[in-house]
N, C-alpha and C positions, 0 to 999 in steps of 0.2 A: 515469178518467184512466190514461193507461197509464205503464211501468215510465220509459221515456226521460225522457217529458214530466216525472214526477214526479223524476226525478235533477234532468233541468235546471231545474226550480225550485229547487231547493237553492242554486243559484249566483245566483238573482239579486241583483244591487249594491243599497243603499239608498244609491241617488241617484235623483237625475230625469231622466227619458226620456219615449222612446216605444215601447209594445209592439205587435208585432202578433201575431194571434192566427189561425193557419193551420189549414185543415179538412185531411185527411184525405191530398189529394192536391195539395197545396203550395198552393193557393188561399188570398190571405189574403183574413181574410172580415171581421176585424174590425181596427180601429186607434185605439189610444187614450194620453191621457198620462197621467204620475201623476208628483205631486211627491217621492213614493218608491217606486219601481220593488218593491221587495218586499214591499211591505205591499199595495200597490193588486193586481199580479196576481195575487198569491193568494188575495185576495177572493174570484176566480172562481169558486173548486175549494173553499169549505168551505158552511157550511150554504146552501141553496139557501130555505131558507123565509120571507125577505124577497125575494129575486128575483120580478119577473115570468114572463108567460109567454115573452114573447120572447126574454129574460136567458136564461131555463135551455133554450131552445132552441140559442142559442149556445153555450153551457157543452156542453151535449150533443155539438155538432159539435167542437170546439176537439179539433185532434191534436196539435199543436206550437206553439208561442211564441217569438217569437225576439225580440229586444227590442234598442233603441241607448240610450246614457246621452247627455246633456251635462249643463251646467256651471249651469245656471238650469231654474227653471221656467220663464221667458219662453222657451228653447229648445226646450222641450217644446211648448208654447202652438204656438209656427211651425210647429216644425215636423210635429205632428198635422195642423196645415190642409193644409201641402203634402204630406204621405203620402195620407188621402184621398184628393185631389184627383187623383193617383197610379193609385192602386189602383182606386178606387169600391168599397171592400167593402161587399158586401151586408147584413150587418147592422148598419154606421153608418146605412144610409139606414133600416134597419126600425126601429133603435130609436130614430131621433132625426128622425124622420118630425114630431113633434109639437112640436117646438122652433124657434123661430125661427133663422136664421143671420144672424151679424154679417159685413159688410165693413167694411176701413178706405179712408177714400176722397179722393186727393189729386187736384188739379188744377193742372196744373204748367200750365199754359197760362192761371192766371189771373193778373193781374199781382204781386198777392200771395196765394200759394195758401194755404190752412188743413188742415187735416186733421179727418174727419168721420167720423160709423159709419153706414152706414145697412142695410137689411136687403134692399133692393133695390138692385143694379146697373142701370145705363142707359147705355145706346151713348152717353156724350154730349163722349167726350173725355178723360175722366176718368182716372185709372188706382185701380183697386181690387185689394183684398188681400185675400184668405179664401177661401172663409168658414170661422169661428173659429163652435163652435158651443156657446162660453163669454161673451156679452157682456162680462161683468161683467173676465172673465180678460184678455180683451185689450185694454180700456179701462183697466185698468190696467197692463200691460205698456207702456202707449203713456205714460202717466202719470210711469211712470219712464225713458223715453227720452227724454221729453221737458226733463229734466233739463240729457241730454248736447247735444242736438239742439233748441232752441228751438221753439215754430210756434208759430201763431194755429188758434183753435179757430173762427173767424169772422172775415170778413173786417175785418181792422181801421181804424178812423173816427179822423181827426185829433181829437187834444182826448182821445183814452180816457183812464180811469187808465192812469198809470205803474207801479201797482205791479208786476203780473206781470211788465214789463220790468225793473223793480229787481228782485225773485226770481229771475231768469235762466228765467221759461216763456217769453218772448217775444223775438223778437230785437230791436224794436226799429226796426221802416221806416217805421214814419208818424212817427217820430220824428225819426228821421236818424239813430239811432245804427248802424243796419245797413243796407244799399244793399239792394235786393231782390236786385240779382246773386248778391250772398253768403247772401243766405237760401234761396236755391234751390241754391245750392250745397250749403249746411246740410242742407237737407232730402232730397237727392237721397241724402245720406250715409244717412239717416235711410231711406229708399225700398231703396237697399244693405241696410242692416242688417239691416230689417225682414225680406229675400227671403233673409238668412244668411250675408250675405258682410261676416262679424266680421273676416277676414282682411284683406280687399281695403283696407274700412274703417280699420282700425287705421292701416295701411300708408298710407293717404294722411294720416292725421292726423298720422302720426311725420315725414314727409316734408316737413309744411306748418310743423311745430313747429320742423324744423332750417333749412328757409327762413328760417323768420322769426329766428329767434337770428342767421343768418350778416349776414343785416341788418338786426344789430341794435335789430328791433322786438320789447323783450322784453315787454310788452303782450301784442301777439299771442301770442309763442311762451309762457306762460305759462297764457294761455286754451287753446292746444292741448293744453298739459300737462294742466291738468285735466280736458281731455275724456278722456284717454285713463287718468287714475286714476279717473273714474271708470266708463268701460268696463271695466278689472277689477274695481271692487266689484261689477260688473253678474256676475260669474265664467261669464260667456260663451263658451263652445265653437265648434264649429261647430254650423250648426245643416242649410242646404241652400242651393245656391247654385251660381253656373257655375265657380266658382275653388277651390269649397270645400264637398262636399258625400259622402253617406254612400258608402261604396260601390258605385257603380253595377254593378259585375262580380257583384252579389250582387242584383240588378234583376231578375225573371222578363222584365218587357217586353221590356227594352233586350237584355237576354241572349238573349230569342227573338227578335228582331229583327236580332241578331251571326249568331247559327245559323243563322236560315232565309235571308237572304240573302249570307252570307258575306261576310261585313264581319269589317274586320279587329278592330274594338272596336264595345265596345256605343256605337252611336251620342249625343252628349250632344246636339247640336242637330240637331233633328229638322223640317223645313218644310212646313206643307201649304199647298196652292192649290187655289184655285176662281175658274171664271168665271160672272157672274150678268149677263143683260140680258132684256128683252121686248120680242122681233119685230126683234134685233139693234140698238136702240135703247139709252141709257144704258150700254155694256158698262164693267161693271165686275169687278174683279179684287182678291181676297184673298192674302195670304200669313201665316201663321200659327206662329209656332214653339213647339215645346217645348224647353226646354234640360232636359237631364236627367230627361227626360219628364214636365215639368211647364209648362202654358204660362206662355209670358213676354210678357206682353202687349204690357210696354214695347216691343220687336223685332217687331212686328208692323208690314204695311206694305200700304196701299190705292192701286191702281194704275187709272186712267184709261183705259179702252183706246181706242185708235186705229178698232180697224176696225169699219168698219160694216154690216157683211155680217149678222152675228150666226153668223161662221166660230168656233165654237168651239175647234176643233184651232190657228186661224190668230191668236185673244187668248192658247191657253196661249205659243202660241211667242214671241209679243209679251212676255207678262210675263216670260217665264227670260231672255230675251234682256236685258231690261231689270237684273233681279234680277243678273244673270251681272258688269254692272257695277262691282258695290257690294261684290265680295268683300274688298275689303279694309278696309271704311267699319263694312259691317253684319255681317261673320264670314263663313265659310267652312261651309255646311251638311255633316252627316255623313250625311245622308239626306233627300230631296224624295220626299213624296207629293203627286199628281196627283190629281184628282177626274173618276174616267173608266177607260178602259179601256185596249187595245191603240193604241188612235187618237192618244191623248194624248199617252202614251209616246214613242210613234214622229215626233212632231210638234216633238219638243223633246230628245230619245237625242242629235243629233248637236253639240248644244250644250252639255250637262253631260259629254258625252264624254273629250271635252281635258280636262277641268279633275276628272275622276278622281271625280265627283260620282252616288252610286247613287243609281236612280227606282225608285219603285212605283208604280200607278196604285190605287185603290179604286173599283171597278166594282159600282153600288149598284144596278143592272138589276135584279137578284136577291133584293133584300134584300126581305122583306116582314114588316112587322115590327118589334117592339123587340128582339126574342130573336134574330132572323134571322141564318143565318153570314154575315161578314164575307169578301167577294171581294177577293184583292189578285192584281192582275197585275205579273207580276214577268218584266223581261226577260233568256231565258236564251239569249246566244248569239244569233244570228240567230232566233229565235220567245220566242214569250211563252208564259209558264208561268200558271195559273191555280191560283191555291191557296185551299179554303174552311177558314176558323178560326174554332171555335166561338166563339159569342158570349162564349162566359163565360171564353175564355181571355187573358190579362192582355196578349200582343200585339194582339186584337182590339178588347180596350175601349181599349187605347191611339190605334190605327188611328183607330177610331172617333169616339174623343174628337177627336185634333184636326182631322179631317174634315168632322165637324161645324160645331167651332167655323170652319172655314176657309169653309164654306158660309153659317153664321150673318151672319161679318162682310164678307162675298161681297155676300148678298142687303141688308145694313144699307145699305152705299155706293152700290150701287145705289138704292135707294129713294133715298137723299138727293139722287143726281143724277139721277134721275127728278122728286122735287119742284122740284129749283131749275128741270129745264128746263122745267114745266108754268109754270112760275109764269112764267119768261121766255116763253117762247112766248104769255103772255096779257096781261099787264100789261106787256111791252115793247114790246109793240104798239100801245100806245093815244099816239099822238102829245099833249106836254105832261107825263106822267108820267115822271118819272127817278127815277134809284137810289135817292136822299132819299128822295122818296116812297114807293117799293115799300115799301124797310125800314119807314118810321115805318107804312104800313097794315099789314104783316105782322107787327110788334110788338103793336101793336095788337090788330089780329083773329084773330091766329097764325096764319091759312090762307086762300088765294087763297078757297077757299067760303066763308067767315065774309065775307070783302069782300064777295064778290057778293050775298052776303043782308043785309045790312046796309041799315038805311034812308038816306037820302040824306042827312037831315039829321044823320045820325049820322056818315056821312064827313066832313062841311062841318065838324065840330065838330076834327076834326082835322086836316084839310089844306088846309081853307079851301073856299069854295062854288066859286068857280073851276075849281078842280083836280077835286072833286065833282061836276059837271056834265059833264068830260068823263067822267069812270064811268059817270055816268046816262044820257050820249047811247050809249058804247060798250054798255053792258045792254039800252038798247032797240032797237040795233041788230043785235041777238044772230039 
């Protein structure tokens, strides 16, 4: 350990935070929490002879540590998930390679959503939070929000006990004591908090507390009170968030991303796109953001595109065009990455123009590879500049992250408007079959191929031999 490193241990706080743990040449390689910051990173640095070998590998690399406090360990808890997510240090994935990871997983599109963990995410709507690569830590961090912020663990059935609604876990809609509008309100609080926005939070509940007093519903304004004494027993800080988050001016990504393209601040919303279609058919279109260069799922946005060509320069211009609308609904981007090159760029320069909005395109021609440098075309002046970033520098895994994910959710909405139009194109066709029916056989056999292989008398049993007989003359008609 050297002279520096070992001074600045000396100062660490016994509170709870999060550390990171930096190699040699500013890289941070590792990130972790601790319910007391001076006890947990010093662990690192004395006897090494319960370590494995991966541990004293890290230990070995570690040149500097720089570390945040807040005000809970549930602060700690978030905010390790969204540093991760962050960074990708290299030695989170080697030593926790062998661990499962938890999400937390809301569904705000169902009419009473619940709140669940599961270890696997799925395109399916949903919004998810992690991963936390503590189950235990964040099942109960959710435990005691759940305090402030009511929910159902499962969807709730008329007739349940009442008790959890008399303990205040449950808000209370199959009952009537809560309308669902207000529990999703509840919960959206609860969705804030979760992503760090203690601030934003607080400030609506103070706000809703002197409504309610000014007219006279001390009921309400009394229930707001208590939410908000007990948000201070919670002794919550910041923790990360778009209104309220650590220093970004202290961000290697955002910072190389101010420098290399000359921006005036490190960008906090950051947008990527891509277009996805086959043989210009279903064209579909992503948008993708990071705030604070972390994605934010919630602000993400799937676009229909118009043309048929499979013009890919002629869908990106469709979608900023479209996107260029919504500045004052969905925010105002500090940065647009393109999935593409010089083409793209120049397809769509004369519309983010006006509105003061810098592009880069990511030109993946070149990549070959997981390690592969990172191409970003950046337009300088009348031409375009081509700049390669090693893979392992914290602007490229940024790049790259959400490029990716802008292609992931690209290719997902295509697929779906590929399946719906397979399934139209084939069962809309068959004179006597209508919507009712599609849905009830597709519930059913989940896919146009499970129908068609299906025996006949296995159709009759659900939509009756009628409607069955036209399938069987449309199959033998094939």
């Amino acid at each position: 350990m050297n002279k520096k490193l070992l001074a600045k241990l000396k100062k660490l706080p016994a509170e709870p935070g999060v550390y990171f743990h930096k190699s040699a040449d500013g890289e941070v390689i590792y990130v972790g929490k601790a319910a007391v910051l001076k006890n947990r990173v010093r662990q690192y640095f004395r006897s090494q002879k319960d370590m494995d070998a991966k541990t004293r590998a890290l230990v070995a690399e570690i040149a500097d540590t720089d570390w945040t406090t807040t005000e809970s360990e549930i602060d700690a808890l978030f905010l390790e998930s969204e540093m991760i997510k962050r960074y990708m240090p290299r030695y989170n994935i080697l030593l926790r390679d062998d661990k499962s990871q938890t999400f937390v997983r809301i569904n705000m599109r169902d009419e009473i959503p619940f709140v669940s963990f599961t270890r696997r995410p799925l395109d399916d709507g949903a919004e998810y939070f992690g991963p936390f690569y503590s189950g235990a830590a964040v099942k109960n961090a959710l435990r005691l929000l759940r305090r402030i912020f009511p929910y159902y663990v499962k969807t709730p059935v008329s007739g349940n006990s009442k008790l959890e609604q008399q303990i205040g876990l449950t808000p209370g809609v199959e009952t009537g004591a809560t309308s669902a509008a207000d529990y999703k309100k509840s919960l959206r609080q609860l969705i804030s908090y979760i992503k760090g926005n203690r601030v934003a939070v607080t400030r609506d509940i103070e706000k809703a507390m002197k409504a309610a007093a000014q007219r006279r519903d001390y009921e309400a304004a009394a229930h707001f009170r208590n939410q908000l004494r007990n948000l201070g027993e919670l002794r919550r800080q910041i923790v990360f968030g778009r209104d309220e988050f650590l220093d970004i001016s202290r961000d290697q990504a955002l910072v190389g991303l101010r420098d290399l393209l000359n921006l005036p601040e490190p960008p906090r919303r950051i947008e990527g796109y891509d277009i996805s279609h086959h043989g210009g058919k279903n064209s579909a279109a992503s948008m993708v953001v990071a705030t604070n260069g972390v994605a934010d799922k919630a602000e993400y946005r799937k676009f229909r595109i118009s043309v048929k060509s499979g013009d890919d320069l002629a869908a990106m211009r469709e979608v900023i065009a479209r996107r260029l609308k919504h500045l004052r609904d969905w925010g105002r981007p500090d940065l647009v990455i393109l999935d593409g090159g010089a083409g793209q760029i120049g397809a769509v320069a004369d519309l983010l123009a006006p509105e003061e909005i810098p592009v880069v395109g990511r030109n993946k021609s070149g990549d070959h590879g997981r390690n592969a440098a990172v191409t970003l075309v950046v337009p300088r002046a009348d031409e375009f500049e081509t700049l390669s970033l090693d893979s392992d520098s914290h602007i490229a895994k940024l790049v790259a992250r959400l490029d990716d994910e802008a292609h992931r959710f690209a290719v997902s909405y295509h697929t779906a408007l590929k399946r719906t139009a397979q399934t139209k194109n084939e069962l809309e066709e068959i004179p006597g079959i209508g919507p009712a029916t599609r849905r009830k056989l597709l519930r059913v056999f989940g896919s146009l191929t499970a129908v068609r292989a299906a025996d006949h008398a296995e159709i009759a049993k659900i939509i009756g031999k009628k409607r069955a007989d036209l399938l069987k003359y449309d199959k033998e008609g094939e």
